[in-house]
C-alpha positions as semicolon CSV with decimal commas, in nm:
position;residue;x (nm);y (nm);z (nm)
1;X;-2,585;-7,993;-0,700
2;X;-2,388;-8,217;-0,972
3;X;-2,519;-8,549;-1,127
4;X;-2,407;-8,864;-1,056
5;X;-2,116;-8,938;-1,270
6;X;-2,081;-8,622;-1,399
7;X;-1,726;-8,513;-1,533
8;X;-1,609;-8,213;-1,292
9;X;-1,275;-8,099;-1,285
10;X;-1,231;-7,789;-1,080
11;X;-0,885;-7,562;-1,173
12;X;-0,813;-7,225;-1,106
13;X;-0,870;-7,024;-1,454
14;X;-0,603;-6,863;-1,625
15;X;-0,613;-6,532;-1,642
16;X;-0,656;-6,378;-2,015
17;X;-0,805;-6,745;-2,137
18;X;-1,138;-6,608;-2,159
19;X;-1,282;-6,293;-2,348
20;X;-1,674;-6,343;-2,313
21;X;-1,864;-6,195;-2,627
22;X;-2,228;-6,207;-2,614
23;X;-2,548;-6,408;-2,471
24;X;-2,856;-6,499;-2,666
25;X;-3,178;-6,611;-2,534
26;X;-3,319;-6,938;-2,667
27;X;-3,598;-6,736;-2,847
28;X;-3,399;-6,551;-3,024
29;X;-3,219;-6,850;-3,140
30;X;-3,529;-6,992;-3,215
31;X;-3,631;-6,689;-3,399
32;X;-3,298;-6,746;-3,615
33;X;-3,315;-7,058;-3,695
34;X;-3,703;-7,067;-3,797
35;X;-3,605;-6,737;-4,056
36;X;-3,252;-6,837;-4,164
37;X;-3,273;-7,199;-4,153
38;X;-3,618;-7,266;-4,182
39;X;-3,634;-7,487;-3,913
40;X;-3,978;-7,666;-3,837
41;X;-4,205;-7,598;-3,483
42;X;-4,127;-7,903;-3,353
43;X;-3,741;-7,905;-3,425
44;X;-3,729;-7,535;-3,275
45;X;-3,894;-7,670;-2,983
46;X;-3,580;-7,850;-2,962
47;X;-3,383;-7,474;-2,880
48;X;-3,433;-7,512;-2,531
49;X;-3,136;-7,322;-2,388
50;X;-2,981;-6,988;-2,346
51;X;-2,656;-6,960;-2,508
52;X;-2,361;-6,785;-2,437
53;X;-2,024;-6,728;-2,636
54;X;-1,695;-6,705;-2,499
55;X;-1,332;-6,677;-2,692
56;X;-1,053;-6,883;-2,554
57;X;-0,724;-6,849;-2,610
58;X;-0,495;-7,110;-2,583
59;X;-0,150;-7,295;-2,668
60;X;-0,063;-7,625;-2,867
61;X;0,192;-7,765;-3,046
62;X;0,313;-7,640;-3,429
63;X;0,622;-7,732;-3,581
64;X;0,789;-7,770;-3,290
65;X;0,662;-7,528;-3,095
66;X;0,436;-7,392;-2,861
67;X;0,225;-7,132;-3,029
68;X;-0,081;-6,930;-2,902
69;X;-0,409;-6,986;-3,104
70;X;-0,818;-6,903;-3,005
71;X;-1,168;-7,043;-3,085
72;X;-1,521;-7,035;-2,982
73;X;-1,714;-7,160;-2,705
74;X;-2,078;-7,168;-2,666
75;X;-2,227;-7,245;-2,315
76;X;-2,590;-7,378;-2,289
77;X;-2,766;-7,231;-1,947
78;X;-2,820;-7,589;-1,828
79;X;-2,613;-7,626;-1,477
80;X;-2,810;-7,910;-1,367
81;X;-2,769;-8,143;-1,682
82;X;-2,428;-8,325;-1,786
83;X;-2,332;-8,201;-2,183
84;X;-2,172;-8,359;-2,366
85;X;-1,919;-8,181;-2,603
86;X;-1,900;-8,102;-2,983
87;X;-1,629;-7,988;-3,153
88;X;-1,746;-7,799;-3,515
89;X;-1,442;-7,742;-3,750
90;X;-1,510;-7,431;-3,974
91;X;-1,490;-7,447;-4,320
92;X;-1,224;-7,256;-4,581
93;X;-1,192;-6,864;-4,438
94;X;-0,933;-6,617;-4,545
95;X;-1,014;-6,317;-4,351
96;X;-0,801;-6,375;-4,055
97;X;-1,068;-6,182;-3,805
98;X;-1,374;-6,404;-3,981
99;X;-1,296;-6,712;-3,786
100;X;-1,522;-6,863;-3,571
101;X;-1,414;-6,633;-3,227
102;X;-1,469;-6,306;-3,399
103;X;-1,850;-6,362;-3,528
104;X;-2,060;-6,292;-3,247
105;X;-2,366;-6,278;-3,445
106;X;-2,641;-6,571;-3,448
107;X;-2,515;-6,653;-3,823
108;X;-2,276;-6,835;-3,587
109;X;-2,431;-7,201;-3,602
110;X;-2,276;-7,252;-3,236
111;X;-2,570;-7,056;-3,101
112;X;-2,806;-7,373;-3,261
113;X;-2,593;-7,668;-3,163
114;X;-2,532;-7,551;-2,802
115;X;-2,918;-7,432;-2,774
116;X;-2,985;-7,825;-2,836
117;X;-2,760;-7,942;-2,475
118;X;-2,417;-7,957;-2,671
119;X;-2,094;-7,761;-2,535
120;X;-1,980;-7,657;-2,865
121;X;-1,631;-7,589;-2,939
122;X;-1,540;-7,419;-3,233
123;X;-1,094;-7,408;-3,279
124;X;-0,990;-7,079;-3,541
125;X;-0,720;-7,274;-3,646
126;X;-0,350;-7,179;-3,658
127;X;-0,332;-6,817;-3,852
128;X;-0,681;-6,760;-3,776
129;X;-0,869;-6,543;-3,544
130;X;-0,578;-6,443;-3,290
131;X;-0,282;-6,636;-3,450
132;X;-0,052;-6,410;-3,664
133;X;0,109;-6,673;-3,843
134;X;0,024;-6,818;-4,208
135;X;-0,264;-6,985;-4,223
136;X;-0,155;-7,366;-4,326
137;X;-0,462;-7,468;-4,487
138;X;-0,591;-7,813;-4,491
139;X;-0,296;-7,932;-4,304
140;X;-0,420;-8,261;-4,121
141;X;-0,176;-8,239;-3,815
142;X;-0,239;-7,846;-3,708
143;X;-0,625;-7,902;-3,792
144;X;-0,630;-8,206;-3,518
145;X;-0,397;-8,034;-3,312
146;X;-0,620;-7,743;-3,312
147;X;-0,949;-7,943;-3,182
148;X;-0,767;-8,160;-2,974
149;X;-0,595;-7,894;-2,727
150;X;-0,869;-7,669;-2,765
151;X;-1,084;-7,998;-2,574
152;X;-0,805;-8,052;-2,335
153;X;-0,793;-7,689;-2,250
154;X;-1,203;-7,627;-2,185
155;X;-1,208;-7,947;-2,019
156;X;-0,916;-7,802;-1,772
157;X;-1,091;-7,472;-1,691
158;X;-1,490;-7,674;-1,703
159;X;-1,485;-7,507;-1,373
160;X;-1,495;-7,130;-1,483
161;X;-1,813;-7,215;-1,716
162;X;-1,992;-7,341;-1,472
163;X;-2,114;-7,644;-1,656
164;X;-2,097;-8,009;-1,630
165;X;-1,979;-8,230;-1,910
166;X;-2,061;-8,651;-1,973
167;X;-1,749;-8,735;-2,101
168;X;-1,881;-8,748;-2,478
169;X;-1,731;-8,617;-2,696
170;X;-1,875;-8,533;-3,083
171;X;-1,698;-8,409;-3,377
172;X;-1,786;-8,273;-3,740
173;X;-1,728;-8,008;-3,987
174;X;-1,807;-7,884;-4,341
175;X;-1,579;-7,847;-4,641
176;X;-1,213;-7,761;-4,523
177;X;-1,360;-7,861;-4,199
178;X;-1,471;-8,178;-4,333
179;X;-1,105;-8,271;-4,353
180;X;-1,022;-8,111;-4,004
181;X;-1,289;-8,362;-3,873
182;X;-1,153;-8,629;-4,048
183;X;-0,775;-8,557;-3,898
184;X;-0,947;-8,496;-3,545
185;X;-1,074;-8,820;-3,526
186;X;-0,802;-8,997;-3,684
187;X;-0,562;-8,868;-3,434
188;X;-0,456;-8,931;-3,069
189;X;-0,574;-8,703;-2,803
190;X;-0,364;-8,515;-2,569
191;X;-0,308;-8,754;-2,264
192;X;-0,482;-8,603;-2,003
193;X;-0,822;-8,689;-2,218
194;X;-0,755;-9,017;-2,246
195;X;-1,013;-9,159;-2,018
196;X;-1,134;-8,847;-1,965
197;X;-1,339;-8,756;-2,276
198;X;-1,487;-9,073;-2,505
199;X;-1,451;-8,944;-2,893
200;X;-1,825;-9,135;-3,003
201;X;-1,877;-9,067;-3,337
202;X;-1,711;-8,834;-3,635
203;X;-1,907;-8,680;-3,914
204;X;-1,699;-8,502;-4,153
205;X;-1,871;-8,346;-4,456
206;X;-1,761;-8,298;-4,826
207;X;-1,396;-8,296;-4,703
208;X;-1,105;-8,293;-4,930
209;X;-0,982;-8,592;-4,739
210;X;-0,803;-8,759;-5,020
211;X;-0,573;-8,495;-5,157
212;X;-0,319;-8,648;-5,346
213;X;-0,546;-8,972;-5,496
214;X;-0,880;-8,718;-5,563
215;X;-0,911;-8,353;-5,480
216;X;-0,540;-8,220;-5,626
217;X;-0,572;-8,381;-5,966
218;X;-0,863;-8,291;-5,965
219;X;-0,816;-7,934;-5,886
220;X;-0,541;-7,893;-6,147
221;X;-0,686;-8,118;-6,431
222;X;-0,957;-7,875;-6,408
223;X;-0,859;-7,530;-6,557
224;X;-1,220;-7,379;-6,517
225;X;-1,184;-7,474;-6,147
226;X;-1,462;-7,259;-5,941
227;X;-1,223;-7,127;-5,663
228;X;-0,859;-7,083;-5,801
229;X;-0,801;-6,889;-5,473
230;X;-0,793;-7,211;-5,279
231;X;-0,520;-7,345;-5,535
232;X;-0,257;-7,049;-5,466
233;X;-0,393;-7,131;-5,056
234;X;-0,349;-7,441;-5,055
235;X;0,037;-7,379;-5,173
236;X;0,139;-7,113;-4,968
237;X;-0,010;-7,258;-4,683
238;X;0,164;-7,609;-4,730
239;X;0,494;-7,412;-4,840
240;X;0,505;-7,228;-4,467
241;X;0,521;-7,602;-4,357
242;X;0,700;-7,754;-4,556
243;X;0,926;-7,507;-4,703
244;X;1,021;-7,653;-5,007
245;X;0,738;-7,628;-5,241
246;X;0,893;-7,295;-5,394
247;X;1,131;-7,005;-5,277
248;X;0,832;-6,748;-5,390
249;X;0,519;-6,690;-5,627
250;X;0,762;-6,593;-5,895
251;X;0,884;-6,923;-5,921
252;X;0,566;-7,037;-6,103
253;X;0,345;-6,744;-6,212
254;X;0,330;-6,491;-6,425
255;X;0,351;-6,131;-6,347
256;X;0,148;-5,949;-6,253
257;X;-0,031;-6,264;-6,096
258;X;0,261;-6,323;-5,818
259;X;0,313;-6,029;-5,667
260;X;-0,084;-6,030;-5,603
261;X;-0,108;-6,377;-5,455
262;X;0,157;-6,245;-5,238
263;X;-0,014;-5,957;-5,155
264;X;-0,364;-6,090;-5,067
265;X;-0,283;-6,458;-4,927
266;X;-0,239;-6,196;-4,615
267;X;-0,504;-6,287;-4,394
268;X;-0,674;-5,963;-4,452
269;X;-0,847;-5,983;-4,842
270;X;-1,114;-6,242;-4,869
271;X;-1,116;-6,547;-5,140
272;X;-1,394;-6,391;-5,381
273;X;-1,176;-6,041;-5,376
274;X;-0,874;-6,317;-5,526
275;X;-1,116;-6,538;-5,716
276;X;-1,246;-6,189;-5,919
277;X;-0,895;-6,163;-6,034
278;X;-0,824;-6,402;-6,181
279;X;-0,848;-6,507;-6,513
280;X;-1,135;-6,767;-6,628
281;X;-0,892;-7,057;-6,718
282;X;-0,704;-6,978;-6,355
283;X;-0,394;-7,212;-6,550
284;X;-0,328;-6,834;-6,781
285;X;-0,161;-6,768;-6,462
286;X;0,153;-7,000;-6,431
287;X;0,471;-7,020;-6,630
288;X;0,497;-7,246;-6,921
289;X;0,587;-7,615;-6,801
290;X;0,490;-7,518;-6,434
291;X;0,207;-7,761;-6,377
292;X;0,475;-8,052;-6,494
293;X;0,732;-7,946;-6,261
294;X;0,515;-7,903;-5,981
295;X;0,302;-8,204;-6,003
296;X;0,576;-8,497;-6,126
297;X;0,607;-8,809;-5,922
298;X;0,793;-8,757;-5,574
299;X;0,792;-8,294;-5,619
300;X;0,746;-8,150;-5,299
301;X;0,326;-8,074;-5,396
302;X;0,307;-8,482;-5,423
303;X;0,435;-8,543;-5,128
304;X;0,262;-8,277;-4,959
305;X;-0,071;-8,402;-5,072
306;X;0,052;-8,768;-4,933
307;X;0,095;-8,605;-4,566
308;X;-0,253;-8,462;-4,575
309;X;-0,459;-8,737;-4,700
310;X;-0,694;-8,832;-4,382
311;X;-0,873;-9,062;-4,618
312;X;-0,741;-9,419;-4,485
313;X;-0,734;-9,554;-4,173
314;X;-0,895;-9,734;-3,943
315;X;-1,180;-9,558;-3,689
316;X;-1,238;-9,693;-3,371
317;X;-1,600;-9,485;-3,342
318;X;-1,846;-9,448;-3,591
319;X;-1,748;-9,207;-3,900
320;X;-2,062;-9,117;-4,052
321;X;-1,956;-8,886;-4,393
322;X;-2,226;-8,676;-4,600
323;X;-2,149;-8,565;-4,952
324;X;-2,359;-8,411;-5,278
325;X;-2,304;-8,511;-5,596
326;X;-2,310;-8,162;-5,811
327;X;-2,046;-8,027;-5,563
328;X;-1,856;-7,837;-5,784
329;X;-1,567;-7,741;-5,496
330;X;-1,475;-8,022;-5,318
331;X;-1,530;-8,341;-5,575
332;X;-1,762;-8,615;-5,433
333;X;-1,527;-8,883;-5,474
334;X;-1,294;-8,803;-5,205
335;X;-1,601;-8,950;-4,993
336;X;-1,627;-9,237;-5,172
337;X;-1,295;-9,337;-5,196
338;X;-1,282;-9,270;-4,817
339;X;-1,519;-9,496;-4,809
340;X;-1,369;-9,750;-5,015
341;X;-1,033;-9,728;-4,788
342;X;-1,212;-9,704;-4,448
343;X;-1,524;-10,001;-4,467
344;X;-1,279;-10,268;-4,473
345;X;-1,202;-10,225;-4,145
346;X;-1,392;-10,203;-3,812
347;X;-1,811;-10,349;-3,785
348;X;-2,009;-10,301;-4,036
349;X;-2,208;-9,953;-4,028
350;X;-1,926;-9,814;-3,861
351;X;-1,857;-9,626;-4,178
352;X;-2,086;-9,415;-4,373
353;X;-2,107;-9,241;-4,679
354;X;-2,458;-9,069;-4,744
355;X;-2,556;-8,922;-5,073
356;X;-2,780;-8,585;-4,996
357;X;-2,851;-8,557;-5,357
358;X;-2,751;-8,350;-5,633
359;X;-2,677;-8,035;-5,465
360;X;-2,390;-7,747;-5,533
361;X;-2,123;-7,724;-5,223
362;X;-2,292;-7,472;-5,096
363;X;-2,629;-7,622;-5,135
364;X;-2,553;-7,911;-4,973
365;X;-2,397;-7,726;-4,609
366;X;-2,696;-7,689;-4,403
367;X;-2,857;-8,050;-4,473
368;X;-2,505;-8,219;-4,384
369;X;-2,440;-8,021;-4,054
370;X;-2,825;-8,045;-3,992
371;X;-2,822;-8,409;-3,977
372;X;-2,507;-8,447;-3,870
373;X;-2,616;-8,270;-3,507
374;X;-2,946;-8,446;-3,565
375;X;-2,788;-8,833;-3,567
376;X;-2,537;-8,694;-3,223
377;X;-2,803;-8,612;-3,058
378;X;-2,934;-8,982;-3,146
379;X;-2,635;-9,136;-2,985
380;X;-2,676;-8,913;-2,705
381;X;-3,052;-9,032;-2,613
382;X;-3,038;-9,375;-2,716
383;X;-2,833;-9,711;-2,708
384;X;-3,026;-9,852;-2,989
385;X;-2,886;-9,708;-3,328
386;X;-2,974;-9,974;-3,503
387;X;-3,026;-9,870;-3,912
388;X;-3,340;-9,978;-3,962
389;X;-3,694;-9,807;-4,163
390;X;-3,931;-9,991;-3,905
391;X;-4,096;-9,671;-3,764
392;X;-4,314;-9,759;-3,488
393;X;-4,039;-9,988;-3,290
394;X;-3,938;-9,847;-2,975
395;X;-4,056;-9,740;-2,671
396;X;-4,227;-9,453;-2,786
397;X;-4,576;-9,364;-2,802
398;X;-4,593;-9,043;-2,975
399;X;-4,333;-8,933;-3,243
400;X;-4,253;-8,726;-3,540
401;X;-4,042;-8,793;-3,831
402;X;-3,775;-8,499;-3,898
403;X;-3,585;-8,424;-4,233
404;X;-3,197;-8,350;-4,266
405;X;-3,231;-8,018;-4,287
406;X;-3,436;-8,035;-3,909
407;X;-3,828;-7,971;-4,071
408;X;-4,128;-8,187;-4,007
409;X;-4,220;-8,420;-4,254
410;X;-4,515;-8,715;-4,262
411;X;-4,430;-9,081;-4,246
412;X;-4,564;-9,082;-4,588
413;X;-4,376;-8,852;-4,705
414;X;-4,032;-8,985;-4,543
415;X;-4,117;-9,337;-4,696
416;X;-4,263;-9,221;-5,009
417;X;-3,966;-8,966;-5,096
418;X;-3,694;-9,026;-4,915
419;X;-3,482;-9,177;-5,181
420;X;-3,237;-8,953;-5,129
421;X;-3,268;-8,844;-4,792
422;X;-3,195;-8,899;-4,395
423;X;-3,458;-8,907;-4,156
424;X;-3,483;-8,903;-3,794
425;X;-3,768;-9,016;-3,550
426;X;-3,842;-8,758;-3,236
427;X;-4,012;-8,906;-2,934
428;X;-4,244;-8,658;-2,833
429;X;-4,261;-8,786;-2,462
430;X;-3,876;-8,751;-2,365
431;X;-3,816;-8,422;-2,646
432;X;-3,506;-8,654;-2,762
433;X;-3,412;-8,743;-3,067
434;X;-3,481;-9,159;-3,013
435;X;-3,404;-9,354;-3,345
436;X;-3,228;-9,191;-3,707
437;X;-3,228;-9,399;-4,036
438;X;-3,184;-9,423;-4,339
439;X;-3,395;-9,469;-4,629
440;X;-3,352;-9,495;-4,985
């Protein structure tokens, strides 16, 4: 039997579009998320479904073409309710066979989000997972493209999963995905969507989403720079774009540095096998006067940095962005000065930067996607959204008050401590997640 106004769109499927994986029970996600993420009782209660995990494979548009790409979907068991759908962009991987598709294991957060009622898509990206090409990392246009046809092609074969879908449609990601969030929800959908699926809300997190202003001159002012791998990633993948940021590594670095960049920007050797060698001051590495060539006013890197900046524009849905302040890979300020260019425009509230606190970028991951999944499933349960610390409005009776990172905490303790926090209010009569705010 399907709901009333549920989105059903029967097609035949396509045969090879779907490799299915594996199937976990909602007690073993439960069982996850309470070891590994230290989830509270009551926000594991929350793990209702069954959760299976499919790969699809499917086309969209790169430089001109039509190329073949894959990513991971994660069914809930829930044929009688209408889900809506949330699309997780995955943050910087190397490892060509480490994207999203080829980790069947629960580390796989799509387990958790889809266990909650969400259809969770999760795109590879171009040169990830099955694409052969160069991975093109952080480019805005491929990143959006990538979510974008993945939605139009799940929502085409709905039929074959056996669900039903809303027509909502949520989107977030951490770190490199942070910016692939950002570009997802700046962009236009496919046209078939339009009217189809509703994009409500965005919540990138610690995104490099203003390249050229913040995160590159950042990157290369700072010589002790954590990750140098991402630098010589960052380049190659732009230059497979662009083709005009250099003819080869040699053009730049020293030996014996380029003809290992070459080697291991492969898809095959992971970042921390590049970051280990290379040299403490990663800048030991380039030819003398490099940096000045490469970075002057109007060189290809500039304007490379210009065409991925996602930082400035106007949202027509809420864009909700978290951030820590002791990030030491992806510099606060690009969400601030998102921010800055993005509040001017739209109603006020519409968007957000929240402070989690002084955290490393690694630190801060699980509170930002926690409470990211935490405030959709707000929107999803509620019309009234309203900001606002008043605790016992509402039609609920019974409630608890939940933590970013999804634990049980006291109303005391929320108002007493949350300075630096986000905290969300659970009706314990409907199981939904009824009001989120704020406090400080």
């Amino acid at each position: 039997m399907l709901s009333t106004g549920a989105l059903v769109l029967c097609c035949p499927s396509l045969q090879g579009q779907w490799t299915f994986l594996s199937t976990y029970s909602s007690q073993e996600i439960q069982t996850h998320a309470q070891t590994a993420l230290a989830f509270d009782d009551v926000t594991l209660s929350m793990l209702v479904h069954d959760v299976s995990m499919r790969r699809l494979s499917y086309e969209m548009p790169f430089l001109g073409e039509d190329i073949s790409v894959s990513g991971a979907v994660f069914v809930p068991d829930a044929p009688d309710l209408d889900l809506p759908v949330l699309v997780y962009h995955h943050g910087t991987t190397f490892q060509r066979q480490l994207a999203p598709s080829f980790k069947e294991e629960l580390t796989n957060l799509g387990f958790t989000m889809a266990s909650l009622g969400f259809l969770v898509l999760m795109p590879d990206y171009v040169g990830l997972g099955e694409s052969p090409l160069q991975h093109p990392y952080c480019h805005a246009d491929s990143e959006a493209d990538a979510g974008w046809f993945m939605v139009n092609e799940v929502v085409d074969l709905i039929w074959d999963l056996e669900v039903n879908l809303n027509g909502n449609l949520y989107v977030m990601g951490y770190s490199q995905g942070g910016h692939a969030a950002m570009a997802m929800a700046r962009a236009e959908p496919p046209e078939p969507l339009i009217g189809t699926m509703s994009l409500k809300a965005a919540a990138p997190s610690s995104g490099p989403y203003d390249m050229n202003g913040v995160q590159l001159p950042w990157i290369l002012g700072s010589p002790d720079y954590s990750q140098p791998a991402y630098i010589f990633y960052l380049l190659k993948g732009w230059n497979s774009v662009y083709g005009n940021l250099f003819d080869s590594f040699s053009d730049f670095c020293l030996a014996p540095y380029d003809g290992i960049l070459n080697e291991m920007l492969d898809g095959e050797h992971s970042g921390d096998a590049i970051n280990a060698l290379c040299p403490d001051d990663w800048t030991d590495m380039l030819l003398p006067g490099a940096m000045e060539s490469m970075t002057g006013v109007g060189s290809p890197l500039q304007l490379a940095a210009e065409a991925n900046d996602v930082h400035s524009w106007s949202p027509l849905m809420p864009v909700h962005m978290r951030y820590c302040s002791e990030d030491e890979e992806v510099l606060f300020a690009n969400a601030t000065s998102a921010y800055d260019a993005m509040s001017s425009s739209g109603e006020e509230g519409d968007v957000l930067a929240y402070n989690l606190g002084a955290y490393s970028h690694n630190e801060c991951a699980l509170s930002a996607i926690a409470s990211s999944v935490l405030w959709f499933l707000s929107l999803e349960s509620t019309t009234d959204n309203t900001l606002t610390p008043e605790w016992n409005s509402g039609p609920c009776l019974e409630w608890v008050a939940i933590d970013a990172m999804g634990r049980l905490c006291s109303q005391t303790e929320a108002l007493t401590y949350g300075q630096a926090g986000l905290y969300f209010k659970r009706c314990l009569e409907t199981g939904h997640v009824e009001k989120w705010c704020k406090l400080r």
